[in-house]
N, C-alpha and C positions, 0 to 999 in steps of 0.2 A: 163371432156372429156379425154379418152383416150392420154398415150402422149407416142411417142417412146422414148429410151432413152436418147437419143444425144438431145431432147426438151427440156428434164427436166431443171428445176434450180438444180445444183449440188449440193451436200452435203458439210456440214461446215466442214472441216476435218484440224486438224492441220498439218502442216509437219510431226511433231514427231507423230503423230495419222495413219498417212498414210504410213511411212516410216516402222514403226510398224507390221502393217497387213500385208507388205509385205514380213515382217522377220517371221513374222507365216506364211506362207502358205509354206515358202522356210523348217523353222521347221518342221511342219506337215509332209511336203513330205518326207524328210531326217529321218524322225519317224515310217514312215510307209513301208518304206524300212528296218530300224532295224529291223522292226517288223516282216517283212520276209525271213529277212535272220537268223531270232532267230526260225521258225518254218522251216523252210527248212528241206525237211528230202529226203529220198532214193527215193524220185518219181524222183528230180529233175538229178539224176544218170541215172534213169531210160528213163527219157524224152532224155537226152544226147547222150545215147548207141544207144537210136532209131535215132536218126536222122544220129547218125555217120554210123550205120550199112543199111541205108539207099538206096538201089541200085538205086532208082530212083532219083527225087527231094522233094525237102520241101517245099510245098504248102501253103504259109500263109494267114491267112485269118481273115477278119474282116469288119467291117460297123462302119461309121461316125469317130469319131474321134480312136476308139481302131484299124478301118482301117488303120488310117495315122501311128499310131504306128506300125504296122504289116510291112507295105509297107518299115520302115526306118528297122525293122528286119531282113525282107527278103532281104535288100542292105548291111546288116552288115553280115548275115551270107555267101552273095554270095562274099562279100570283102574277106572273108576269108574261100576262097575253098568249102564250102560247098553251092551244085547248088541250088537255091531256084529262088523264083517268087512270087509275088503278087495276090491273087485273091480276087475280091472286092465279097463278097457275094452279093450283087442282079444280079450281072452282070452275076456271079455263075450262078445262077439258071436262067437265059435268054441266054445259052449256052455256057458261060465259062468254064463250067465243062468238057468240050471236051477235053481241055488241061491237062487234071489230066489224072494220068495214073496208071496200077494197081502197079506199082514198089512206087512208092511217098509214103509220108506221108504226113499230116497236123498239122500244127500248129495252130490253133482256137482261136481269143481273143474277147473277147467278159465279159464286165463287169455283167451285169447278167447273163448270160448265157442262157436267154430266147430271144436275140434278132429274130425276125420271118425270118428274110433270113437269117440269119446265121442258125437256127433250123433246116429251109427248105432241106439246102444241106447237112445233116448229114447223111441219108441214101445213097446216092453218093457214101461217102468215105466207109461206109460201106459195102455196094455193093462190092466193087471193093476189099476188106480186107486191105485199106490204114491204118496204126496205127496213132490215131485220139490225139494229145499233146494238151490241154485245157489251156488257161491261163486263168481264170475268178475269180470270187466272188462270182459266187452264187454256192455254192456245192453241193447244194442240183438242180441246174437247169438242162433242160434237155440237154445242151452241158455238164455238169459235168457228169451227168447219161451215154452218149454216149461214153464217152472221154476211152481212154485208160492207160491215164495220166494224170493228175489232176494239176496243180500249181496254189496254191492259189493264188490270185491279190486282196481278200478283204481288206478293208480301212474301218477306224473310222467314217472319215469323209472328204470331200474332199478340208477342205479347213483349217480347221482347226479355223473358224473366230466366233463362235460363242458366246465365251466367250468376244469378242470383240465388239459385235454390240450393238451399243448407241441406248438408248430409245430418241425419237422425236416424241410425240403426233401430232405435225402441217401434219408430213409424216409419215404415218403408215408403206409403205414402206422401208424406212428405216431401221427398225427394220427386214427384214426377212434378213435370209443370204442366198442372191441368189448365191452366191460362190460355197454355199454347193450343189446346182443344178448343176452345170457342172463341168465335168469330170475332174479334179486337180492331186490329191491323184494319184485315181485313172490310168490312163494312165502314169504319169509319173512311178511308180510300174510297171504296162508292160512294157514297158521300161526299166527298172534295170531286172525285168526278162528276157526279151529275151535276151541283151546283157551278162549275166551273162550264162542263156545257149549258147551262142556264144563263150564267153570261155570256158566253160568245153568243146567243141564240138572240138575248133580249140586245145586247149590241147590233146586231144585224136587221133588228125591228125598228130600230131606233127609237124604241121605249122612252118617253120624256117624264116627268113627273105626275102632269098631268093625266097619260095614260093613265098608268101603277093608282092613283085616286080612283080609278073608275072600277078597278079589280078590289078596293078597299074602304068601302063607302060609309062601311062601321067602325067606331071607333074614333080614338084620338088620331089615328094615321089618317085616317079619310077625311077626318074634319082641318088639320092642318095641310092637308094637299088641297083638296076641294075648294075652303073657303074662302073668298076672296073679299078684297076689304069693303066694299059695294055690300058686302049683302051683311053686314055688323056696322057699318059705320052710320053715324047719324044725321039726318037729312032733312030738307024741309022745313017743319017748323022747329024741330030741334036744334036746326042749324042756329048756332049763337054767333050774328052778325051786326058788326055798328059800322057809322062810314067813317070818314077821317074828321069830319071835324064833330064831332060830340065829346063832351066831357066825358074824364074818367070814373065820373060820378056814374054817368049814363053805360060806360063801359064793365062797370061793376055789376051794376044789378042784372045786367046780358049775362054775364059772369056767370055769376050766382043762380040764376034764374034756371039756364038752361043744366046745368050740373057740369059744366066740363074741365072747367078752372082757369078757362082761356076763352077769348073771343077772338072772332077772324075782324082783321078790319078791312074793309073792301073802298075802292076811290068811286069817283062818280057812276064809272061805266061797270060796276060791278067787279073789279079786275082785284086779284090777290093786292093788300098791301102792306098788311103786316100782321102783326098777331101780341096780344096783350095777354099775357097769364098772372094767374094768380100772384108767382115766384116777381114777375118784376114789380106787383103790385104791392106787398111787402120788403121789398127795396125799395120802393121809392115813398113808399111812407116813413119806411126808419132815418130815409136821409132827408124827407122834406115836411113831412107830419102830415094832417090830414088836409091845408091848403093844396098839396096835390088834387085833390078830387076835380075842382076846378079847370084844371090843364086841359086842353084838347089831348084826345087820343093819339093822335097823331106823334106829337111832341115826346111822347113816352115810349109809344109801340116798338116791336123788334121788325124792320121793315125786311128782314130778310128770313122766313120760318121756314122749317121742314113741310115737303109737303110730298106726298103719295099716289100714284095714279089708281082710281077706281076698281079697274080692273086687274092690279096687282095682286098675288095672294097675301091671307089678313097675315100667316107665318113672316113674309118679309115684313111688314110693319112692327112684327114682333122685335125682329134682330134690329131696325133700325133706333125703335125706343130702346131696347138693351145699349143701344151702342152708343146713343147720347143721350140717355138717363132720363130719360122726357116721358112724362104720362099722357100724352095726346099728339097727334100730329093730324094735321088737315090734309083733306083730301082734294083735289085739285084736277080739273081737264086744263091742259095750258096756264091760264093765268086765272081761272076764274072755279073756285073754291064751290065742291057740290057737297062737299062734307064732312067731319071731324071724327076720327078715332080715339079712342080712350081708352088706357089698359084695361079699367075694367069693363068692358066690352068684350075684348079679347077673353079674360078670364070666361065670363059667364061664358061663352060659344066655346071652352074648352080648347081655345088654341095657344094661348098662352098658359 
């Protein structure tokens, strides 16, 4: 009697039997990648230029599972500026095609290249003069025939298990390698292809950080690209400032006062001079006791402090306090100090 999978009695498989097969398939797929970026050649320049030079958008397109690859394509290339969409080919050819327009291109994945609704809407794009980028295996099919760009997606085999499968007379099926039936290799190779033309494409945008933030606006990603230290650092009356010559009495309760555990010390003309925190304020109590208080600020301060331009993003002041261990750095135009940062500042805006 017929039995679905999940009926069957399971196969006798050791640990190290199974642990095994799963380190080939991860092999295979990591091999058949080599094997395409060791043939790569001037299409895949070619396919790049067309999408970059592209006035409309980029049509991606596919059925079963080479769709679900397309779909995660078309969300990598629109992550990074280039406007693309998803179109399922059956849905294609039951009026989807309304949405293509003559300015587009297509991107077409399809591992034979003979799938029948993907084949169906190839005259569409030609119609319209949209330039048709192929990713498939079959090069001789008629999506390769059509295509205007070719990238090969052939594979060996898609699972790589075959050198592996144990003879068992009692189950004849045992012995076939149903692995090699579905899509492996395969699809994961679309995959390395399309994100690979996703870099050549955003290379040729010259895509900076700052873009890639405007596509990500949600999120910890968008808020460490976005934010810059201007828009979390503290300013005006927050600003905790003494000039040089006030006691360290006076340099305290600025301290304490504003919450930062540092104060900026500024000379006549407003200009950066140094910076007094909490850390030297506790050194120089243990080595002088509380007749410190009395000192001028000056006499104590570190006249040479870290400091940050405005317009920096708040992420770099992040790695700067990582890097020399420090919970605040001021913020500064040239010499003259508009503002102080505090990790936790960073923390609460989610960037650190």
């Amino acid at each position: 009697m017929f039995c679905l999978p999940w009926e069957r009695e399971g196969r006798t498989l050791t640990d190290e039997d199974l642990l095994e097969r799963g380190k080939t398939i991860l092999r295979s797929e990591a091999s058949e990648i080599d094997r395409a970026a060791d043939r790569a050649g001037m299409e895949f320049v070619k396919a790049a230029r067309i999408i970059q030079s592209c006035r409309g958008r980029l049509v991606v397109v596919g059925m079963g599972k080479s769709g679900i690859i397309g779909r995660k394509i078309a969300a990598t290339l629109a992550s990074l500026g280039t406007p693309s969409f998803f179109l399922h080919a059956a849905e294609g050819s039951h009026g989807d095609l309304g949405m293509v327009c003559r300015d587009d291109a297509a991107l077409i994945l399809s591992n034979s290249g003979t799938t029948a609704e993907v084949v169906s809407i190839l005259p569409h794009f030609k119609r319209l003069g949209a330039p048709i980028i192929a990713i498939t295996g079959g090069l001789s099919s008629p999506l390769a025939q059509n295509a205007d760009v070719v990238l090969d997606s052939s594979v060996l085999s898609e699972a790589g298990l075959c050198a592996l499968t144990t003879s068992d007379e009692k189950n004849p099926e045992a012995n076939s390698d149903a692995l090699n039936l579905a899509p492996l290799c395969s699809t994961t190779l679309q995959l390395a292809l399309g994100d690979a033309l996703a870099g050549m494409v955003t290379e040729l945008r010259g895509l900076c950080p700052e873009d890639f933030a405007l596509f990500h606006p949600g999120g910890a990603l968008g808020r460490r690209l976005l934010t810059r230290v201007e828009d979390v650092m503290g300013s005006g009356d927050k600003l905790p400032l003494v000039g040089l010559s006030v006691p360290v009495s006076d340099a305290l309760f600025e301290m304490t006062s504003k919450g930062y555990g540092a104060t900026i010390i500024v000379d006549d003309n407003g200009e950066l001079a140094g910076v007094f925190t909490d850390g030297d304020l506790r050194r120089l109590l243990a080595k002088r006791g509380v007749e410190c208080l009395s000192l001028s600020v000056e006499e104590v301060m570190n006249p040479s402090p870290l400091v940050i331009e405005p317009r920096k993003l708040a992420a770099e002041a992040v790695l700067v306090m990582e890097q020399r261990e420090i919970s605040a750095i001021i913020v500064a135009e040239g010499r003259r100090p508009v503002g102080i940062l505090h990790l936790h500042e960073l923390l609460k805006a989610g960037i650190a």
